[in-house]
Residue, then its C-alpha position, 0 to 999 in steps of 0.5 A: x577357063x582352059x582345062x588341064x590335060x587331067x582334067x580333060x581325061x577325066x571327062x567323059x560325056x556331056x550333053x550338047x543338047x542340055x544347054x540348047x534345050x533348057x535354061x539351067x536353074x541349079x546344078x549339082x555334084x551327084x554319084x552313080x550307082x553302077x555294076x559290073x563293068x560299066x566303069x570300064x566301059x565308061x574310061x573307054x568313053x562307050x558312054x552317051x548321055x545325050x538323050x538322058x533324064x533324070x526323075x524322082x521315083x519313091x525317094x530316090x532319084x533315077x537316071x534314064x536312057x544313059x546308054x553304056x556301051x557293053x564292056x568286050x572282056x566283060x561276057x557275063x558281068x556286063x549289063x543292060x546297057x540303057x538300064x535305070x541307075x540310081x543317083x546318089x544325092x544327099x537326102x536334103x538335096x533330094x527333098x529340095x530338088x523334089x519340092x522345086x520340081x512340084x511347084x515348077x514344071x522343071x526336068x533333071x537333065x545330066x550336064x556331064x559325066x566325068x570321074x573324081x577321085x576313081x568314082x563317076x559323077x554326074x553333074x545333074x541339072x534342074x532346068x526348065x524347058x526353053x520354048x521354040x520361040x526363046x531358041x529362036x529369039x536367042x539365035x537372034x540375039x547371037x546374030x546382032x552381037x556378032x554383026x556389031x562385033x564385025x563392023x567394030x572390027x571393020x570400022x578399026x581396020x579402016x582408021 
């Protein structure tokens, strides 16, 4: 599916390392809570979410190590840069992210980060943690299907 160019602008992170490491289960459409200029600095892309997680703490969840890059015009408004910002889910989305996660062993994992409608969204995963040997059994996959699709092309090449 082919973005707009608004679309596109809007985007501001993603993690690369999300659909590598995890088998995505659910996502969902999730707030964050910021201060002082880290909004701008968002628009400005000075944003990483790479290696970001998110946790349930006293009833309410929160983001970890999503690194916003301090704002150059900010001084005295700008903060901690790796700080914990709280994500705002509905309170039935909490209690059914937090049972999932107590009878499974799954993780919260930002997906991307993107602007809607003026606010910063994340698109936050529950995923469950892929093994060495399904990344490895994956890869091979990947490989057969691309060696049947070249001897496909080569066989019609050659009618």
């Amino acid at each position: 599916m082919a973005q707009t160019p608004d679309e596109r602008d809007r985007l501001f992170a993603t993690n690369h390392k999300a659909g590598r490491d995890y088998e995505i289960l659910e996502t969902y459409e999730v707030g964050v809570e910021l201060k002082g200029t880290e909004i701008k600095s968002i628009r400005l892309h000075h944003v990483t979410i790479d290696d970001s997680f998110a946790r349930i703490d006293g009833g309410q969840a929160m983001l970890y190590n999503m690194h916003i890059g301090a704002y150059a015009q900010g001084g005295l408004y700008n903060v901690d840069p790796v700080r914990p910002r709280r994500l705002l889910l509905h309170r039935r989305q909490l209690e059914r992210i937090a049972g999932m996660m107590s009878r499974q062993r799954l993780t919260l994992v930002p997906l991307r980060l993107y602007e809607q409608h003026g606010f910063a969204k994340i698109e936050l995963a529950v995923g469950k943690g892929k093994r060495v040997f399904e990344k490895r059994d994956r890869i091979r996959e990947r490989e057969i299907d691309r060696d049947l699709a070249r001897r496909v092309r080569h066989d019609r090449s050659s009618d």
